[in-house]
N, C-alpha and C positions, 0 to 999 in steps of 0.2 A: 179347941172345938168351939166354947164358947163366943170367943173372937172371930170366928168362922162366920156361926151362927148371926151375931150382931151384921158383919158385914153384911151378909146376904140379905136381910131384915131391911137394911137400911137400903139396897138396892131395888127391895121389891116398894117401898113404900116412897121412894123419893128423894129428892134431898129439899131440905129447907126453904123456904122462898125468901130474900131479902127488902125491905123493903127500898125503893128506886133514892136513889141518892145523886150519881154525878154521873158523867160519860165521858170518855175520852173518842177519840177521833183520829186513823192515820193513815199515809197512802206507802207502797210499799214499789219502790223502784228501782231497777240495775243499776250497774258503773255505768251504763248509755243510754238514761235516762227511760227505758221502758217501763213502762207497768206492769208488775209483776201479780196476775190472777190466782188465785188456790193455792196460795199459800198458807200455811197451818200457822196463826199467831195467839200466842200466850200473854197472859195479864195475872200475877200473882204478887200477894203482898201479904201483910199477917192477917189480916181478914178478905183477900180474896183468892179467889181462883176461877179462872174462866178461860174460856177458851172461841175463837172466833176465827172463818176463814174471811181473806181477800176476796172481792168482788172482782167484776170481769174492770171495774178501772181501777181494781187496785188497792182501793177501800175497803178499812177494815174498821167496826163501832164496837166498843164497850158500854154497857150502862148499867146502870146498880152499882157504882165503886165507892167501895166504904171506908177506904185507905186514904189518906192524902198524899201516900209516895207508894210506887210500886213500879213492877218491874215488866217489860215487854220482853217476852222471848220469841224470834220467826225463825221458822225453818221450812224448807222445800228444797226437794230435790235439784241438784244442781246449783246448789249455792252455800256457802257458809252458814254457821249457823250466825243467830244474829241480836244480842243480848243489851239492856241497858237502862237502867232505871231513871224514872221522870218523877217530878211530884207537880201538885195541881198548884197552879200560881193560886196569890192568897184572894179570896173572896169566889174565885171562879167556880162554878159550877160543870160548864162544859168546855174538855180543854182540846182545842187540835194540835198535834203532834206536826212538827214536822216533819215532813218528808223522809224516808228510812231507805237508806242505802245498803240493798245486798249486794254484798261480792260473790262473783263465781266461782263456785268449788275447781281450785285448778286441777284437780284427778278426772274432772266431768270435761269430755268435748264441748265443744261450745254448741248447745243447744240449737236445733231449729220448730221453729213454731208455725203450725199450718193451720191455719185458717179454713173452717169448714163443716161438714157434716160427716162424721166427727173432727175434734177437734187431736189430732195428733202433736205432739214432742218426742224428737228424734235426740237420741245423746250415745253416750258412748255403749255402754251394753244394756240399754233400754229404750223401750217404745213404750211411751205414756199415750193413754186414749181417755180422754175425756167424755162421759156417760151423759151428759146433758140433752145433745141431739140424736141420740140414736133412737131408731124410730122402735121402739119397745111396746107389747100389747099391755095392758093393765096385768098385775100380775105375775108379771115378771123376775125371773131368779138371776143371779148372777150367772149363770151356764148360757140364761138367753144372751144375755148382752153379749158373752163372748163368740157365742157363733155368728154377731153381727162384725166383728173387726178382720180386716184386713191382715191374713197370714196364719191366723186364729182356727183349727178346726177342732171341734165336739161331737165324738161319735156317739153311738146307740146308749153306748153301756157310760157313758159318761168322761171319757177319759181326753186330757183334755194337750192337743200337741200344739206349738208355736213354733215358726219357721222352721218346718220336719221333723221339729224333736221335741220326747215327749216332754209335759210340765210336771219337775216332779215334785212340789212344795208348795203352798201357798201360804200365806203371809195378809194379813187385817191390820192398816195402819204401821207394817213395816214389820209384826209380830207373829210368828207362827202363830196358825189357828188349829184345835186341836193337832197338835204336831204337825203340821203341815199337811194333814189329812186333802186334797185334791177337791175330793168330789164332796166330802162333807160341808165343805164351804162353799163352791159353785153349785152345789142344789138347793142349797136351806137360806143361804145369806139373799135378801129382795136386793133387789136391782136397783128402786128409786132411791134406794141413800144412799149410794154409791157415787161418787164425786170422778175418782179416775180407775183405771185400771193400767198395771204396766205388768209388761214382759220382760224380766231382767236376768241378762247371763251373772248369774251370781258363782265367783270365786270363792267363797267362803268369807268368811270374818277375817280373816288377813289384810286381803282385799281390798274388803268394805275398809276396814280402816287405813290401811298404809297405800293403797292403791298398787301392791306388788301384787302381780297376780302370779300363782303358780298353779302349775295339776290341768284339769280340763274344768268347765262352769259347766253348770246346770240351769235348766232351765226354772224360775220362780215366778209365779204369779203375786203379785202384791194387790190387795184391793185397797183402796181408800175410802174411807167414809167420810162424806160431807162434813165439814165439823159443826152444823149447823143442828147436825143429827145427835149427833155425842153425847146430849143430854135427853134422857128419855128413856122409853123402852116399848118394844113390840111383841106379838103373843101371834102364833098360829094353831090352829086346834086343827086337824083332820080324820075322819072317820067313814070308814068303805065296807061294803059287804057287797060280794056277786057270788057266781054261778062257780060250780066246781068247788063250795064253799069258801072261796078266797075272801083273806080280809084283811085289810087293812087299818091301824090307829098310831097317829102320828101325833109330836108336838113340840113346840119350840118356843122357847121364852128367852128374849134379849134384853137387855138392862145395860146401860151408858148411863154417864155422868161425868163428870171432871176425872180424868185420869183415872177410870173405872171404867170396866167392862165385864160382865159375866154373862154366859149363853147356858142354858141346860134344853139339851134336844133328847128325843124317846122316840123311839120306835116300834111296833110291833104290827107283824105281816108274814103274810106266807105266800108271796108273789117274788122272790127273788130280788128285794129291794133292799138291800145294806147298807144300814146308816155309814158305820166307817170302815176306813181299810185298814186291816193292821198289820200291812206289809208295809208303812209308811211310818216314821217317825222325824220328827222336828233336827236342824242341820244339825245340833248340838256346837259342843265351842271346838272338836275335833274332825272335823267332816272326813269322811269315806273310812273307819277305820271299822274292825267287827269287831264281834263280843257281843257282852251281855244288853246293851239297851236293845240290841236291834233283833228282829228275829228271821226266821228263814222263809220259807215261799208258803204262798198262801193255803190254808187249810181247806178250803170246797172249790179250789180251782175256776174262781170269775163266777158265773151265773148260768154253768150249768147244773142240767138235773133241777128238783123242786129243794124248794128250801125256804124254813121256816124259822125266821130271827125275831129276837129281843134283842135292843140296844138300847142303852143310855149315855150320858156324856155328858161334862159338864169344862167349860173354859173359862177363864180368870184372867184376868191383866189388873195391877194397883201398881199405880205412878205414887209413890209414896213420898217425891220433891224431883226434882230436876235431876237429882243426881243418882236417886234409886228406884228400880224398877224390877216388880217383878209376874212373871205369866206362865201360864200355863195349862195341862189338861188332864182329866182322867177319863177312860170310855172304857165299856164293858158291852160282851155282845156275847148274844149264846144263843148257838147255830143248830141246825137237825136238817140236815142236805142228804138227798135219796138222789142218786146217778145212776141210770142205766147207761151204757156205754157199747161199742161195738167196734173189733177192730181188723184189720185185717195186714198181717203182718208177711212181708216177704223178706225170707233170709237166704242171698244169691251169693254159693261162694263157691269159688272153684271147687268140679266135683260133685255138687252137691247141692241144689235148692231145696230149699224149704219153705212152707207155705202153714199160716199158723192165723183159725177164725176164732176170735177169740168174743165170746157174749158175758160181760161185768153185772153186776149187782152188787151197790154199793152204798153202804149205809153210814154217817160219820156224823158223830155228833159231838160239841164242844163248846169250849169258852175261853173268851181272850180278853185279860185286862189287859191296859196300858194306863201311862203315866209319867205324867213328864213337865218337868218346872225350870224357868229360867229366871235366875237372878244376874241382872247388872245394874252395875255400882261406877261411876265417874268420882270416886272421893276430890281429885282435883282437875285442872283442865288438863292435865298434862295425861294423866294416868283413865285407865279404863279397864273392870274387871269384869267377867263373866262366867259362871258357874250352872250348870245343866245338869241334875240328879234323874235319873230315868229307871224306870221299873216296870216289867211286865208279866205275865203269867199267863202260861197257855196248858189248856189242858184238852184231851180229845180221845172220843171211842170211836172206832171203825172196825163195822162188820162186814165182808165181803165175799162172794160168792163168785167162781170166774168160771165157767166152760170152755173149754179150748178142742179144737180138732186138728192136727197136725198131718201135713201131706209133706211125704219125700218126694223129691223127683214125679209129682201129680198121682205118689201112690197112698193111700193110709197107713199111716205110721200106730198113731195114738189116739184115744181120745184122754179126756184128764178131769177133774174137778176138782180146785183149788177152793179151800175154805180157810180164809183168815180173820184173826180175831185181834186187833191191838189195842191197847190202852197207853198214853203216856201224858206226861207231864214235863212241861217246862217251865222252870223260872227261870227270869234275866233279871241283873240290874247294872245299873253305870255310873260313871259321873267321867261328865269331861269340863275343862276350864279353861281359860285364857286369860294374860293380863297383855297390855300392851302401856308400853312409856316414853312417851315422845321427849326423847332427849334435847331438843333445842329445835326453834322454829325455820329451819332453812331444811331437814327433811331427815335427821339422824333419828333414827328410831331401835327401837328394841320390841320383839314380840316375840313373848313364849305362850304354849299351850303342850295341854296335856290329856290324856286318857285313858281308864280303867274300866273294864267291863268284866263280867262274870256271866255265864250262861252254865247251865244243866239241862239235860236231858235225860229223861228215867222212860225206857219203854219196855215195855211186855208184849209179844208176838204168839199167839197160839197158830200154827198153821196145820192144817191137815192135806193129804196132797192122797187123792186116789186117781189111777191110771191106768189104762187097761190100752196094751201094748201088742198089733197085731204083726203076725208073722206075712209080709206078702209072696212068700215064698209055697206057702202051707196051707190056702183057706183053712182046709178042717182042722189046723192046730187048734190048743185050745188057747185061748186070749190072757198073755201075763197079768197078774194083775199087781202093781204097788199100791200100798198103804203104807202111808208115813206121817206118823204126826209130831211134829217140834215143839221145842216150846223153850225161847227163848227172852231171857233179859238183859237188857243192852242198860248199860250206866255211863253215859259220854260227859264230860266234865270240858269247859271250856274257861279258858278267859285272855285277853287283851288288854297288854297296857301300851303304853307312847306317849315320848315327850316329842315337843320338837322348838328351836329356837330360832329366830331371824333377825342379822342383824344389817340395817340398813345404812350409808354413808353416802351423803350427799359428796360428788367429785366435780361441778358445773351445773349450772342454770339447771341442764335439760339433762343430767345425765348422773349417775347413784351407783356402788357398787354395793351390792347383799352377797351375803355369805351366811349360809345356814347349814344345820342340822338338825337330821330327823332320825329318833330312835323309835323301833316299831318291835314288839313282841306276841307269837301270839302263843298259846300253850295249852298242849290237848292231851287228857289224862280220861283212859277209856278201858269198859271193860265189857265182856260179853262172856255172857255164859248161854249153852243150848244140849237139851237132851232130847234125842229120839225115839220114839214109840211104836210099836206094830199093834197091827187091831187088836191084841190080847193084854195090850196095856205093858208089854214086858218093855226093855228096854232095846236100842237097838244096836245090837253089837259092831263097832267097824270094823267089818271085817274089808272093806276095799277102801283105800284108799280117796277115790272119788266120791264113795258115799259117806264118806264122812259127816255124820252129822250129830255126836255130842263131841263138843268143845266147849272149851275154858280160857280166854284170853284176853292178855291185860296189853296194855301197849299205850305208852305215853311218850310223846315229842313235841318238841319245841321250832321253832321257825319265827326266826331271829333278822332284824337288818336293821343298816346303819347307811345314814345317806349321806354326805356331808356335799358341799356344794359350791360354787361364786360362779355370780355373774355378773352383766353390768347391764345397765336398763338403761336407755335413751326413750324421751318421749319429749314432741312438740307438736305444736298446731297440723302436722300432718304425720307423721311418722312415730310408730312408738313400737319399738321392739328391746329383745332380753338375747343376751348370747352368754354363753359361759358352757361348764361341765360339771358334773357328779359324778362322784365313783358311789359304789354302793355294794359293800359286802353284804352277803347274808348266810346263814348257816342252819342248819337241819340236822338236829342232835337229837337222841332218845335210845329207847329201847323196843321190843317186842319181847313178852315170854309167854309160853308154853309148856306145864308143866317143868317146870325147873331150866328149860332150855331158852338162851337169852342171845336173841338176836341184836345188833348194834343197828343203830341209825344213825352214819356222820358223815358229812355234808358241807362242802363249802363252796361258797362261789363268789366270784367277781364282776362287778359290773360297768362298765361304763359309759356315760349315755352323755348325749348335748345337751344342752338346754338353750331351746331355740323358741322365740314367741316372736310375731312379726303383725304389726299390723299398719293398712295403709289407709288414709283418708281423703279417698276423692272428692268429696264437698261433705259436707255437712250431713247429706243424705244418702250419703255413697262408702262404701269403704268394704276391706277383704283384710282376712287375718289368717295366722299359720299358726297351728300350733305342735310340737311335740312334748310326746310325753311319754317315760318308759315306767314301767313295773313287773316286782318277779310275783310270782303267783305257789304257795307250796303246795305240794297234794293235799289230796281229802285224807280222811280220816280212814276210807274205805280200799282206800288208793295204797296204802302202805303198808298195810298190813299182810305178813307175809305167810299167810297160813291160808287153808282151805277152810273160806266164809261160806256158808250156805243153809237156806232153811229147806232145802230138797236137794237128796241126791242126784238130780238130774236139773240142775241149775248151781253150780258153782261159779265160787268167783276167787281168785287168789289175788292179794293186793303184792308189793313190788317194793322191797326195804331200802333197795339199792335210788329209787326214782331221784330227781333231783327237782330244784322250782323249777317254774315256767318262766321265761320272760317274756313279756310281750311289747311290743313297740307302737304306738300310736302316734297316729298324723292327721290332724283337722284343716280342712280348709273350708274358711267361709266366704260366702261374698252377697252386698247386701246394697240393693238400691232402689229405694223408692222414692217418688215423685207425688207426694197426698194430694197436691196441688192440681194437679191431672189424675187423681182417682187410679194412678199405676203404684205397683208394689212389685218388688221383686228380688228372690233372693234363692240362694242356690249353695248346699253343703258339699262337700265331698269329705270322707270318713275310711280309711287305713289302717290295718292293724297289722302286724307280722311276727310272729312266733317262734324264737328258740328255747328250745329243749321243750317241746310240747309234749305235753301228756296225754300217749294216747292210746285205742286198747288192742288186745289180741281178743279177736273172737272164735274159740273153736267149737268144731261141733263133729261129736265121733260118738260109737256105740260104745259101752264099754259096763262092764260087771257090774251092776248095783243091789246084789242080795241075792243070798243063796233059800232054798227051802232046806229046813233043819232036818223036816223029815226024809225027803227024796235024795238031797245032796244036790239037785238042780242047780245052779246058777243060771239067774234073769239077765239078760243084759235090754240096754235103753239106752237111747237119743239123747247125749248130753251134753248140755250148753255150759260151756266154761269161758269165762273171760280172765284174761290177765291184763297188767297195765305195764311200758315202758315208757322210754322217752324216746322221742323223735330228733337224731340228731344227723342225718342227712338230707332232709329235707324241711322249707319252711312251710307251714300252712298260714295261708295269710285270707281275710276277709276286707272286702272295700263293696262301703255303698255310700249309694248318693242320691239327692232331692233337689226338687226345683218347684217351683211355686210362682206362678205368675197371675198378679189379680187386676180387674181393671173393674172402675166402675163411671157411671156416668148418670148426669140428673141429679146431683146430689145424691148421691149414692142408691138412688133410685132404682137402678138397673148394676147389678154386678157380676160378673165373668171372674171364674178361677180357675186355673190352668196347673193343675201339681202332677208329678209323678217321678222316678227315679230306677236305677239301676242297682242291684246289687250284684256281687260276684263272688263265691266261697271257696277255698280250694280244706279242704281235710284230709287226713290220713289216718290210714285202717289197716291192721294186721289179719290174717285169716287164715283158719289152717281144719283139716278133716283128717290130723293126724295127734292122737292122742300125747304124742312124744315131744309133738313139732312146739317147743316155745321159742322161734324166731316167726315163724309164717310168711305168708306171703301181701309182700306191699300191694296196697290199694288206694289208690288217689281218686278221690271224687270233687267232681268240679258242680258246682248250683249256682246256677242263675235265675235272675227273680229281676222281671221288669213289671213295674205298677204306671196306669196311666189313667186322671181321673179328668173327666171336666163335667164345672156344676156349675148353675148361672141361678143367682136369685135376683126378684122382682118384690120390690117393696118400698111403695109409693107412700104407707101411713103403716100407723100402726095398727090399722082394722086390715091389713092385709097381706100375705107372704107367700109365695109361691118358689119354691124351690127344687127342679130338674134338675138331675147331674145323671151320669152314670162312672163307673168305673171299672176298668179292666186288668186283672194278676195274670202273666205268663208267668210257668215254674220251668223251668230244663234240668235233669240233671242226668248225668253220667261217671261212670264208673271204668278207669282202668284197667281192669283186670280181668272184670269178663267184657267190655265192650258192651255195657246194657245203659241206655238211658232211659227216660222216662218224662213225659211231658206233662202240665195240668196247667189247666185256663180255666178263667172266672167272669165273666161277664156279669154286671149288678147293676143295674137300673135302678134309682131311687125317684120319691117326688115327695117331699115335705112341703104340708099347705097347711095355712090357717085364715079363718074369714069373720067375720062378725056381720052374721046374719041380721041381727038388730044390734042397737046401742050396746047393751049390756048379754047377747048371747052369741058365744062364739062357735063356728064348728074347725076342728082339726081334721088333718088323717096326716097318715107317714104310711106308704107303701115302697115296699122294695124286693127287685124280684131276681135269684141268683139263676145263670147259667154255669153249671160246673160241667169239664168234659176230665178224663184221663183217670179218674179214681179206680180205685180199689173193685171187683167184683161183690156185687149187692149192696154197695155204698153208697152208689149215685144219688145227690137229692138234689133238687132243681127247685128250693122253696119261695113259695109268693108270701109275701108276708103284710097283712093288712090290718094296723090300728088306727083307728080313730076315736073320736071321743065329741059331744054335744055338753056346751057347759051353759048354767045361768046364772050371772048373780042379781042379787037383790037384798034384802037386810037396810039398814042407814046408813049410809055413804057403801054401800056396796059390801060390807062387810061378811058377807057369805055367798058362798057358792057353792050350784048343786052341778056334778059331773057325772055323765054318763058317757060312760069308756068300753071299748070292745079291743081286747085285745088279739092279736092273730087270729082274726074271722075266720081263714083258709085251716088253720090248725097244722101247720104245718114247719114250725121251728124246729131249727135240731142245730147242728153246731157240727161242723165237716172240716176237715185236715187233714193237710201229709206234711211229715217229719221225715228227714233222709240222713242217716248216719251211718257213713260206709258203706257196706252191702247191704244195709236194713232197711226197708222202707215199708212205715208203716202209715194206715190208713186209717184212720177214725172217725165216729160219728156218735156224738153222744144226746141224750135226751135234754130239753130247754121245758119252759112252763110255755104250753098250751094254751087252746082257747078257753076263755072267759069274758064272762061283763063282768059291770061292775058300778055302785052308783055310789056316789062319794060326796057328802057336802064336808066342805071347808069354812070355817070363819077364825079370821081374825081381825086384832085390835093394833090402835101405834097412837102414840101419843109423846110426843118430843117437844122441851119447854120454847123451843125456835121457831114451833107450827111443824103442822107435816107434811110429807113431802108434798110438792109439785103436785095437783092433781090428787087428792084424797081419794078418789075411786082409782087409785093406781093399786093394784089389788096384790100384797107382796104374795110370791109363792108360796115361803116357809117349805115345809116337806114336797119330796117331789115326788109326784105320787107313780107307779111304775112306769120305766124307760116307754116313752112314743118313739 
């Protein structure tokens, strides 16, 4: 801690200044003789350290050198790295270098470089965009720059997609930033230090280093900082108060230096504004595996309902020598989200409709650490290690309130009120690692990696359930009534581990055979206990079977696979693909008990899959790629459990001992060609999946005994909803969608045209039955189609000016087999995002946009206009504050509308969003970097962003 302490101390107050002594001088160029601009050059010796980027010719200066030998390290993307020590001839003071030759990274396609506004570099699985010309207002965050690039969209809520697929990681300088947090670094990181931006299909750390790609890539945003910035540090301060008592206090402090970096950001607000996500964590050294670093889906469900957070966060990177490195992050946030919700549910099964209006009140309040540190290590050139320690903890209370009214066949069934109370807690933690060891320089290599994770979950369920059950047979009967109250505690126990090996053998120039293996474990150890109550507090006897509701159940299994593999890879200046096979066994072992009674879990299965990767290179700026990929998938935890789960008699679920994995089969195709030169872009995915032994459910619904009166001898019967789970092994459900993206701009990107939208197509399978007995049911194939068409055209001649019309349109279809019922819904949404600078230094904004919905749900319909705007001014010395005044949904009229289609169910929803408000906010900050700062001092950085426009 102490050491902690010093560090941080040292970052807030500076570093040293030296006094000026000598300078070196040097220009940086290809094998064909070009000059190579931004690239990242190093100068370190025993008393220096520095660091300096190339200019647009190529030139790179050092001054203040206090060494008389030292050592030049360059590195940029697509090219080697590039190392070699100089000393100063004797008596010289200023020494110029000759000329430095980098070579091409032979994994990288050979680069093309487009001249323009902006400046683009196209390479093998990245688009570099250079920030320099982009016409940017003062002020500027890193989210603005990206809604200026070509391919590039950023919606309301922040989320950030490149060529149709979402970004799910970002990266500073090449380094996750708090764990690859998205939006935490596109909203708070300013715009003017930013040197480039790329979009890169990142394969993992395999990949990166051996250039083998396997699996499917992801999409990664990398920002770059100027190195001119790297020494220095910037502060933003923000503070708000409006109407509806909302408020806002935000802050951000950044600190650079020589292979240093620390950020600590704060938040506090009750407008629905979330510093980070912690659905999101850093690639680690084993990418897509679970367990304990990682956690499950998010706790307040996006930004609806009102919600009031605290956050903090703090990020780390220390370059400790060329050959160790280490970064990382901690963030904490603690949430209090109110949702009202509304839904309207149709359940159409032969026989039998059902109709279910169901009004939520819902309270959850919690907190989520995270954590998470990477160490690598180069001890020699040959070798390369990596080590990822990760920790999180989540903890959360939800109180909720449901009304529900239930129609049979358009008659009244029930009404209900559902009152639930949970508490739980989860801790995770992990480590995953990698070594890699380049066995000799013509392309033999060695790469293992590994991973262990742990998670826990401890929760506690209080539910009460009253119902009042009519007869429509009997008006004047009198009206059943249930009371049941449960009270259950769930102890789920998880962990994950996996090794996996690759080894590589160069067989010709162009051409390598690999052979690998992957071991994958994952092991789930779980217990549930639950006792039932009636209003006198007694306990509640089973007497049926259905209403089962005190249990005792343990149940632990294992889900096991082995992958083993060869292929052979070919790649040259146009052609690069992988062919070969994997078999892959996997197994599904454990038990279930029940008081004393012990059901078996065993499972085995065979798999055989290609392994096919194809890609073509029409020029430089053109090219299409194929990819496959298989994986088996094993049940949930909820899924296999072979007893009657339930916290209401009249909602069961029985899970399935027998089930087996899933496999599923994956097909990518992309194709990708842009012309920057002509202001065209264009690129276009198509996406494949198809499914054996799918996992999928029975849904029955019949009336049947749930409690007798002790005194009468009565027996109640009710409406009860049971699910079970099988496999699907006669038919495949298969999903395929696809995107296209077409942008043109003109005038120096003055005027821009964006042409996106895509097809998808579903097929799933549903079981259904209104026979208490019937566990086969009856087949249901549902088919969903989903066409999106959007066109937006922005106008932006300077940065005092932005006008941006689009609209966009969602058709849904879907239909159902079994009874012949389909179902349609359309979206029409006009938008118009503008910004203006009334005078020099005052801006006005607005963002209006206005929904057409048709096909919803009864009393759902909402057709919202939605209007913010905002009048800003700054003033202070060099612009250093600014006052904002903001109105947020003027019309008052946000909500959040959806349909979900699974099987015969289709449900309708519409939940509550934050409202109108003003709001009057000044901001100031400060920057100061030992290089000058940037571009334009009144370029005003964002730091916090203050709620979504």
């Amino acid at each position: 801690m102490r050491g902690f302490m010093l560090f941080l101390l040292s970052m807030l107050t500076g570093c040293t200044v030296y006094g000026q002594t000598r300078s070196v001088q040097g220009m940086l160029k290809d094998d064909k003789n070009r000059v190579i601009a931004g690239a990242t050059v190093r100068l370190t010796s025993k008393l220096d350290s520095m660091t300096a980027g190339s200019n647009m010719a190529g030139i790179f200066i050092f001054d203040k050198i206090k060494a008389d030998t030292f050592k030049i390290t360059v590195s940029n993307l697509g090219f080697e790295r590039f190392e070699k020590e100089f000393g100063f001839p004797k008596g010289e003071v200023k020494y110029i270098i000759p000329s430095l030759t980098l070579q091409q990274n032979s994994q990288m396609l050979e680069e093309v470089v487009v001249d323009g506004v902006p400046t683009v570099v196209v390479k093998s699985d990245t688009l570099e965009y250079t920030m320099k010309d982009l016409k940017l207002r003062d002020g500027s965050v890193a989210e603005d720059a990206l809604k200026k690039l070509q391919g590039v969209e950023v919606d309301k809520d922040g989320n950030v997609t490149a060529q149709g697929e979402s970004v799910k990681r970002v990266r500073i300088n090449g380094k996750d930033f708090f764990g690859g947090d998205v939006k935490t670094a596109t909203q708070n990181l300013p715009a003017n230090i930013i040197q480039k931006m790329q979009i890169i299909d990142d394969y993992g750390d395999m990949a990166n280093i051996t250039g083998n790609k396997n699996g499917d890539s992801e999409k990664v945003l990398n920002i770059q900082i100027d190195p001119k910035y790297n020494q220095g540090h910037m502060t933003t301060l923000r503070a708000g108060y409006g109407t509806e008592d909302r408020y806002q206090a935000t802050g951000m402090w950044m600190g650079m230096r020589e292979g240093e970096q620390i950020s600590v950001l704060g938040n506090l607000n009750n407008t629905n504004a979330p510093l980070f996500d912690f659905n999101t964590t850093g690639g680690g050294a084993r990418r897509g595996q679970g367990g304990g670093g990682r956690r499950g889906g998010g706790m307040f469900g996006g930004s609806d309902g009102l919600t009031k957070i605290g956050s903090i966060g703090l990020n780390f990177r220390k370059d400790f020598s060329d050959k160790l490195t280490a970064y990382g992050s901690y963030s904490y946030s603690h949430s209090n989200n109110t949702t009202l919700s509304q839904r309207y549910i149709v359940n159409a099964t032969p026989g039998r409709s059902q109709a279910d209006s169901v009004d939520a009140n819902s309270n959850t309040i919690g907190g989520n650490h995270r954590f998470e540190a990477n160490v690598e290590w180069k001890p020699t050139a040959k070798d390369y290690i990596k080590l990822v320690p990760q920790f999180g903890y989540d903890d959360g209370n939800n109180n909720a309130i449901t009304n529900s009214i239930t129609y049979l066949s358009n008659v009244l069934d029930n009404k209900q009120v559902l009152t639930t109370g949970t508490n739980s807690t989860a801790p995770r933690f992990g480590i995953s690692g990698l070594y890699n060891r380049k066995l000799n320089d013509k392309g033999r290599n060695l790469f293992f990696n590994f991973n262990y994770n742990n998670a826990k979950t401890d929760k506690d369920v209080n539910q009460i359930l009253d119902r009042y059950i009519y007869d429509p047979s009997n008006i004047n009967q009198t009206m059943s009534n249930i009371y049941q109250r449960t009270v259950q505690d769930a102890l789920n126990k998880s962990w994950n581990a996996g090794a996996s090996v690759n080894y590589t053998e160069p067989l010709s120039k162009n051409g390598k055979l690999e052979i690998t293996y992957d071991f994958n474990k994952n092991k789930y150890n779980n217990n549930i206990t639950q006792i039932g109550y009636d209003k006198d507090s007694s306990i509640i006897e089973n007497a049926f079977e259905n209403a089962k509701l005190n249990l005792d159940y343990n149940y632990d299994y294992a889900f096991t696979t082995h992958k083993i593999g060869a292929n052979y890879l070919f790649s040259n200046d146009k052609v690069t693909y992988s062919v070969g096979v994997a078999g892959q066994p996997s197994q599904l072992t454990g038990s279930a008990i029940n008081s004393g009674e012990i059901i078996p879990i065993s499972r085995k299965n065979m798999n055989w899959m290609p392994i096919a990767r194809f890609e073509y290179k029409f020029s430089r700026q053109s090219n299409l790629s194929v990819n496959y990929s298989g994986s088996p998938t094993e049940p949930g935890v909820s899924q296999i459990l072979p007893y009657n789960l339930s916290t209401s008699s009249t909602n069961i679920v029985y899970g399935n001992a027998s089930l087996s994995p899933e496999f599923n089969h994956d097909l990518k195709l992309r194709f990708r060609k842009n012309d920057f030169q002509k202001g065209n872009n264009f690129f276009v995915f198509l996406n494949g999946s198809l499914a054996d032994n799918k996992i999928v459910s029975l849904n029955k619904s019949y009336y049947g005994p749930i409690q007798q009166d002790p005194t009468t001898g009565k027996i109640d019967s009710a409406l009860i909803s049971e699910t079970r789970y099988l496999n699907e092994t006669g038919d495949r459900p298969y999903a395929i969608n696809s995107f296209y993206h077409y942008g043109k701009s003109w005038k120096e990107k003055t005027f821009n045209v964006m042409l996106m939208g895509g097809i998808s197509v579903n097929k799933t399978i549903g079981y259904s039955s209104i026979d208490e007995n019937d566990n086969i049911g009856q087949k249901n194939v549902a088919r969903n189609f989903v066409l999106t068409q959007g066109l937006m055209f922005r106008y932006n001649p300077s940065e005092n000016l932005e006008i941006n019309p689009g609209v966009r349109y969602q058709f849904t279809h879907t239909e159902n087999s079994l009874l012949q019922r389909n179902s349609d819904i359309q979206t029409w949404t006009p938008t118009l995002v503008g910004s203006y600078n009334i005078l020099k230094n005052t801006i006005f904004g607005a963002d209006l946009s206005k929904s057409f919905n048709q096909g919803y749900g009864q009393g759902l319909s909402s057709n919202p206009f939605i209007i913010n705007t905002y009048v800003e001014q700054r003033f202070l010395k060099e612009q250093r504050g600014t006052l904002r005044l903001q109105a947020f949904d003027l019309l008052n009229q946000q909500t959040n509308l959806s349909r979900t289609v699974d099987g015969f169910l289709t449900t309708d929803s519409r939940t509550n969003r934050l409202g109108r408000y003003f709001m009057l906010l000044f901001t100031y900050k400060f920057q100061k970097f030992a290089m000058g700062n940037p571009e334009g001092e009144n370029r005003f950085p964002g730091g916090m962003r203050p709620p979504r426009m």
